[in-house]
N, C-alpha and C positions, 0 to 999 in steps of 0.2 A: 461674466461667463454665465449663461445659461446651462444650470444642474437641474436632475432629478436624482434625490438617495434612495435607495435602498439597503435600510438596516436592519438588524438585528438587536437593537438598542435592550437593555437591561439586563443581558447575560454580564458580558465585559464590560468593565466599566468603561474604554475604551471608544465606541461607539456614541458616548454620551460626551465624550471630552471632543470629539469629531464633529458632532451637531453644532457645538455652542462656538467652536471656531466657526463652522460656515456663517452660521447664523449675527456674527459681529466680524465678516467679511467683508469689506464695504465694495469687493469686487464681483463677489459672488450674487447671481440672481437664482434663488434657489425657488424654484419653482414647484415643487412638492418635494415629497417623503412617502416613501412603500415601508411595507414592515414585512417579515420577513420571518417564520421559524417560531413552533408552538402559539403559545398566546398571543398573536399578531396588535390582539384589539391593546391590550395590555403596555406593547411596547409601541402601539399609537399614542397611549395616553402621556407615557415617558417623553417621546418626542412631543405634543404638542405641550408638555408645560415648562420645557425649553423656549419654545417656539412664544408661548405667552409671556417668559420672563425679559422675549425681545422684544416684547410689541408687535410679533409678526404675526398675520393670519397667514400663513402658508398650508396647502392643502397636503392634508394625512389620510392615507388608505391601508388598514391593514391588508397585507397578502397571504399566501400560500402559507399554512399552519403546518403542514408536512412533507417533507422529501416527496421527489418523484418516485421512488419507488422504496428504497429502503424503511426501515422504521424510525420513527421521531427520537433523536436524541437528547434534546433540549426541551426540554417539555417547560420547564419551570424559567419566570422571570423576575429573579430573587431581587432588584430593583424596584418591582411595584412594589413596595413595602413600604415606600415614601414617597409616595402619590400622595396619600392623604395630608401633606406638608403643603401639598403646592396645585395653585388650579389648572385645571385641566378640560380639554373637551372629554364629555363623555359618550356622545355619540358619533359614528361614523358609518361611511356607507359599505355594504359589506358585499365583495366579490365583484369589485368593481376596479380594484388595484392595477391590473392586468391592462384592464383597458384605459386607465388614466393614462397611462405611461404610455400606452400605443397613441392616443389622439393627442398628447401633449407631445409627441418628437414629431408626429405627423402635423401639427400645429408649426411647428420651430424647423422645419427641415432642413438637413445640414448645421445646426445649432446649438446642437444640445448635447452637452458630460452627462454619460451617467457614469455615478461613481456610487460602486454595490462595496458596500460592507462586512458582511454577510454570507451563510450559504446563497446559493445563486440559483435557485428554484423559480421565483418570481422573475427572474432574465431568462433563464430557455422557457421557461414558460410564453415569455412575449416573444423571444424569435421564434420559436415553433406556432404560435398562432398566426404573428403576422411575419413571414421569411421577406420581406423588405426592410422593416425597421434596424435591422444593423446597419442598411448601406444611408439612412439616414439622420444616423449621428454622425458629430463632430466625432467624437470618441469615446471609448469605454474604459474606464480604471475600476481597477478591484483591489481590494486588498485581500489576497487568497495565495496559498501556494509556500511550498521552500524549493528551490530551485538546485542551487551551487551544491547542498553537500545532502547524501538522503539523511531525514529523520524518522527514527522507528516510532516517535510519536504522531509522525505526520502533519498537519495544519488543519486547524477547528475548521474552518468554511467548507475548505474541500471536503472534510470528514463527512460533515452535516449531511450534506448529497454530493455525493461524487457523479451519481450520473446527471445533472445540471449542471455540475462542473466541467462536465468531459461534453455535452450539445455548446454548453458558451464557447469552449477552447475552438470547437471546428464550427465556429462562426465567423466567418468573414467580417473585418469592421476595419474603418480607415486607421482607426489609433487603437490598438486593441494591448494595454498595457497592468501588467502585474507588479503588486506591489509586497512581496514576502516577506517568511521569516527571516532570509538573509539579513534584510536592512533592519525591519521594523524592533528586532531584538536588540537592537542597539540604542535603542530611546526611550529610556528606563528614567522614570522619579520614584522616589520614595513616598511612602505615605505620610513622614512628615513636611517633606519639601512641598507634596502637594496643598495638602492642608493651610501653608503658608503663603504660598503661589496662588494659589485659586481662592482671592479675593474680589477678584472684577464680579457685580450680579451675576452676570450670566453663566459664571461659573461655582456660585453657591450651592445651587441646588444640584450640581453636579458631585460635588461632596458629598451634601445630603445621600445623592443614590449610591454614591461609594461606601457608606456605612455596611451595605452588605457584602460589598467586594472586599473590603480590606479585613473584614471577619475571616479570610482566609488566605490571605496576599498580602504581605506589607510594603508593595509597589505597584505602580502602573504603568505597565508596557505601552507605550503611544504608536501600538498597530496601523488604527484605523484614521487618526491625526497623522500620521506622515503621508498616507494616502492621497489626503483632502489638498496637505499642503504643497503636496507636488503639482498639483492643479496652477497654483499662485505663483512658488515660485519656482519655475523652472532649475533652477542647480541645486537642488536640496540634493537630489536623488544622480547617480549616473546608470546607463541602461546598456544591457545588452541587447540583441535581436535574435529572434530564433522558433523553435516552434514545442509550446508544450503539450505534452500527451498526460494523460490524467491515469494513476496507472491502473492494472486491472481490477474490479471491484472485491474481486475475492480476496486480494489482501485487506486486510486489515491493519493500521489506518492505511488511509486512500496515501499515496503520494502524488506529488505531481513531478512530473519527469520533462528537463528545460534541453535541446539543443541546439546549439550555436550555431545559428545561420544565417550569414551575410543579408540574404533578401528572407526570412522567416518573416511570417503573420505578424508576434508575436513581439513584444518588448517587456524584457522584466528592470528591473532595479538591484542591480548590482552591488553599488555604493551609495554611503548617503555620509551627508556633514550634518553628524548630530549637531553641534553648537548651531549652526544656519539656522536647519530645524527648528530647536527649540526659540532660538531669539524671530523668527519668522512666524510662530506659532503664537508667543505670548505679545507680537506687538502690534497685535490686531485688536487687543482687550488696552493697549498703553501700560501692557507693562513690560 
């Protein structure tokens, strides 16, 4: 499968345990990595010293540092903290994120996941520059949104920019599917199960970046890994059909608001088989 990410990588730790699966994916051709929200270059670096603990040169661009319109709420990337453990690129090209992703689906037409992480600032951003590029993916998965029941805390992504969230939702695209807190709250480890579990290399330094996660969490939510592994394996997740609306910005958090509809745009993730999940997630590292 030809992917491009767009992440968020060093807020959640989540995003980081998402990379190191793709990246010892042996289905997966991941063809770059966007970054996504405050210190973009920051959480370039995060992702490429994953990307070097695979032996991959896979191309990294940081993107859009700020919402489309609201003000930055993530400002800080409490993960670079342990950069200095592990090598990294330090250079990257800058404002150039946008267009990578437009000439690399326009390269691969018809071909290509993207599967966003993330607030979704860097994705309207590229369909509002070029209004073709949705109808030339394969499809688009997010891990964004709660659906089935509202929550008065809302969902990080959405929160982040709601109005990139609400230009992606009224975009047309062949597979245009979410991946929420319905399911994703259901795939929960410990922080010492992780610590034990996450012995394969490419999951050390993912520890390592968990030192600042777990200073106020004593588990990790596998949001943005159930995402990835919906890609692979098809019955992880079951879906509904329907169309979501993002709801109005003046509340506060954004919700996202799901309607059940036979022929809807729209597919979320209803159910999921956590044990799948997890035995489908770690047996891409052999264990």
């Amino acid at each position: 499968m030809k992917l491009l990410l767009d992440t968020d990588i060093g807020s959640d730790i989540d995003d980081a345990v998402c990379l190191s699966y793709l990246l010892a994916q042996p289905e997966c051709d991941l063809l770059g990595i966007t970054t996504v929200s405050g210190d973009t270059v920051a959480r370039a670096k995060l992702a490429s010293a994953l990307c070097r603990v695979a032996g991959r040169a896979i191309p990294i661009y940081p993107g859009a540092s700020n919402p489309l319109i609201i003000e930055q709420r993530q400002k800080e990337v409490p993960q670079a903290q342990a950069l200095a453990n592990w090598p990294h690129d330090s250079y990257y090209p800058k404002l150039e994120a946008i267009q990578f992703l437009r000439r690399t689906i326009r390269e691969n037409p018809g071909e290509v996941t993207l599967l966003t992480i993330g607030p979704l600032t860097n994705i309207a951003l590229l369909f509002l520059i070029d209004p073709e590029i949705p109808q030339l993916l394969d499809g688009l998965v997010m891990m964004i949104g709660k659906f089935l029941e509202y929550d008065a805390r809302g969902e990080w992504n959405a929160w982040l920019d709601p109005h990139a969230a609400s230009i992606v939702y009224r975009t047309d695209v062949k597979t245009h599917r979410s991946i929420g807190l319905d399911v994703t709250l259901q795939c929960i480890m410990t922080d010492v199960e992780v610590k034990k579990k996450f012995e394969h290399p490419l999951l050390r330094p993912v520890v390592d970046f968990a030192g600042a996660w777990f200073a106020h969490s004593s588990q990790i939510t596998f949001h943005d890994p159930l995402a990835a592994v919906t890609l692979f394996d098809s019955h992880v997740c079951g879906y509904e059909r329907g169309t979501v609306a993002v709801a109005p910005v003046i509340g506060d958090p954004t919700s996202t608001v799901f309607t059940k509809e036979s022929d809807g745009p729209h597919q979320i993730a209803t159910t999921v088989d956590v044990d799948r999940f997890f035995k489908s997630y770690f047996q891409v590292f052999g264990i």
